[in-house]
C-alpha positions as CSV (number, residue, x, y, z in Angstrom):
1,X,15.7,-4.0,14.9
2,X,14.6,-4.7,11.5
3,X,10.6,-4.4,10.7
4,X,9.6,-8.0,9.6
5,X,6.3,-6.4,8.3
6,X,5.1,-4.4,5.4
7,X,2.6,-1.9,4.1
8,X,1.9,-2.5,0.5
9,X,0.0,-0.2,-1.9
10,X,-1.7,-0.3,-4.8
11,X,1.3,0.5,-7.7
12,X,3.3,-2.0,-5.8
13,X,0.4,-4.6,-6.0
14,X,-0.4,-3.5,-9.7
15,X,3.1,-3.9,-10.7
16,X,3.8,-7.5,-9.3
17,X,0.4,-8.7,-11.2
18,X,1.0,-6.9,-14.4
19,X,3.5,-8.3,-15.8
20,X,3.0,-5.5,-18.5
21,X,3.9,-3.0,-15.9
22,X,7.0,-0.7,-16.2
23,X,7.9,-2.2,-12.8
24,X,6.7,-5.9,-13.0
25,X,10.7,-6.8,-12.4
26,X,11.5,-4.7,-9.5
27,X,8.4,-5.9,-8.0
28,X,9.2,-9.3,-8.6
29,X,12.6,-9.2,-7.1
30,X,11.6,-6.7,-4.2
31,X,9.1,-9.4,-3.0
32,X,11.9,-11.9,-3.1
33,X,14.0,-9.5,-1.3
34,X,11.0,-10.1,1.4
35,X,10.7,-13.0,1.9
36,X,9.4,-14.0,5.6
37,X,8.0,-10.8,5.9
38,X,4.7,-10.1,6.7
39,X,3.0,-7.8,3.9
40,X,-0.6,-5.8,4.6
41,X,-2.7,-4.0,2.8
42,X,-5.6,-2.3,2.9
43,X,-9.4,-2.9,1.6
44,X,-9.1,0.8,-0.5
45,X,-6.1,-0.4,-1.9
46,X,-7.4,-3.8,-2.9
47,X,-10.2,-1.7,-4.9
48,X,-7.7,0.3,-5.9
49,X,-6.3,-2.3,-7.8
50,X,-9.5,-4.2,-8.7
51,X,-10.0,-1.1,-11.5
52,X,-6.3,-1.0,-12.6
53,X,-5.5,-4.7,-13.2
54,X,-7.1,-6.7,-15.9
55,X,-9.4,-10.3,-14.8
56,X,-6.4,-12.0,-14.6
57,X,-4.2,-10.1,-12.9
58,X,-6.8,-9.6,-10.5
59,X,-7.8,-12.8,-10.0
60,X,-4.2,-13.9,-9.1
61,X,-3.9,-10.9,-6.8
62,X,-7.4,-12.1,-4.6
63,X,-5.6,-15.6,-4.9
64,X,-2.6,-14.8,-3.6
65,X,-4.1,-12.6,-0.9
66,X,-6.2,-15.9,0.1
67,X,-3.3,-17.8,0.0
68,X,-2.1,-16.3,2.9
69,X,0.6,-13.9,1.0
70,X,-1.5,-10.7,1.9
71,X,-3.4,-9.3,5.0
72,X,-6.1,-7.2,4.1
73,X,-7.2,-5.1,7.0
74,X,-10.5,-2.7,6.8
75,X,-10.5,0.5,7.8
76,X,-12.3,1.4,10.7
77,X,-15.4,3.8,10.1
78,X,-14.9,5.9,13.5
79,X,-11.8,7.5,11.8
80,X,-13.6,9.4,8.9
81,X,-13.8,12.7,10.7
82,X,-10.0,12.2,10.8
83,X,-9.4,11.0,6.9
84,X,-11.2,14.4,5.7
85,X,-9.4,16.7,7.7
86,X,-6.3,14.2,6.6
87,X,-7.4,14.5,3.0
88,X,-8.3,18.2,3.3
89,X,-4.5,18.9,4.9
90,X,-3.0,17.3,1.5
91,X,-6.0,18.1,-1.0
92,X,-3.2,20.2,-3.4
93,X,-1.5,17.0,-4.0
94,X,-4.9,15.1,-4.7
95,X,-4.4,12.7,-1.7
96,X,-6.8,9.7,-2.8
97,X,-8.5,6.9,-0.4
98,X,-6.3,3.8,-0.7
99,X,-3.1,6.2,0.2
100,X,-4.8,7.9,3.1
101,X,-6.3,4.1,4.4
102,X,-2.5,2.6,4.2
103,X,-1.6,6.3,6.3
104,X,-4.7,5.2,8.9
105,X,-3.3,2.0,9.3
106,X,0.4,2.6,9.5
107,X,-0.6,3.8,13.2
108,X,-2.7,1.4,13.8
109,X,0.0,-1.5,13.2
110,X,2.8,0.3,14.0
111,X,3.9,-0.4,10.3
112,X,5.5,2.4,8.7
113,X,7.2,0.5,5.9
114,X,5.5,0.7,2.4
115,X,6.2,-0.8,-0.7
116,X,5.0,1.8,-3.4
117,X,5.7,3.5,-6.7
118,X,4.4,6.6,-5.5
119,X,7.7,8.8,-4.3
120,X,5.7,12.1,-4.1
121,X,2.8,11.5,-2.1
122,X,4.4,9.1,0.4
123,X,7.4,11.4,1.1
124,X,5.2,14.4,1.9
125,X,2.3,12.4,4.0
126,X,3.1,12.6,7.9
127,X,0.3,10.0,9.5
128,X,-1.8,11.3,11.9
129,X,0.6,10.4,15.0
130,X,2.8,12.8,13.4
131,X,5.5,9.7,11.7
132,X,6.8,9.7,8.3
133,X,6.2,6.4,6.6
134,X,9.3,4.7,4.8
135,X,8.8,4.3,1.1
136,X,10.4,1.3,-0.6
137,X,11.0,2.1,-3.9
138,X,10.3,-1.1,-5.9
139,X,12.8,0.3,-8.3
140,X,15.7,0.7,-5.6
């Protein structure tokens, strides 16, 4: 059965709100490849963004989040222990917060689907619960 639900990250979120971004169109058109699909994120990512969108941009992306278009879940503060021995097992790739958060929660959810930019460090990252998460390629 098809997931109706999906991870997004932050080059994914950066993209459909810039539309100054390389991949502002396959953004665009991915989210409207998803329609009726639940999208999450993450509050890393969300900061994540904050610094790499402009006002605007960033504005729209809160908006649009508070519209409904985007649960934001929080990390929970009992799993740190595990996110530094997460981000010590993937330190040579520079594993950053937001990725290693979206990781976190892909077990929590069950959601192993996310919409991202970044081919390298989502191919390599194996969550916690030993699963592979399932990178949609905006530019597919």
């Amino acid at each position: 059965m098809k997931s109706t639900a999906t991870l997004a990250d932050a080059g994914f979120l950066v993209a459909l709100f810039n539309d100054a971004d390389t991949h502002h169109a396959s953004a665009v058109a991915m989210l409207g490849r998803l329609a009726g699909q639940r999208m999450y994120t993450v509050w890393e990512v969300l900061a994540e963004c904050s610094r790499l969108l402009d006002d605007t941009g960033w504005l729209n992306l809160l908006r649009w989040a508070a519209a409904g278009r985007l649960t934001v879940f929080a990390s929970d503060p009992a799993d740190l222990a595990e996110i530094a021995e997460f981000t010590e097992r993937y330190q040579d790739g520079g594993a950053d917060l937001a990725d290693v958060a979206l990781v976190f929660a892909a077990d929590r959810t069950g959601i192993y689907d996310v919409l991202t930019v970044d081919r390298r460090d989502f191919d390599r990252y194996r969550s916690p619960a030993g699963k592979k998460l399932r990178r949609v390629w905006v530019s597919d």
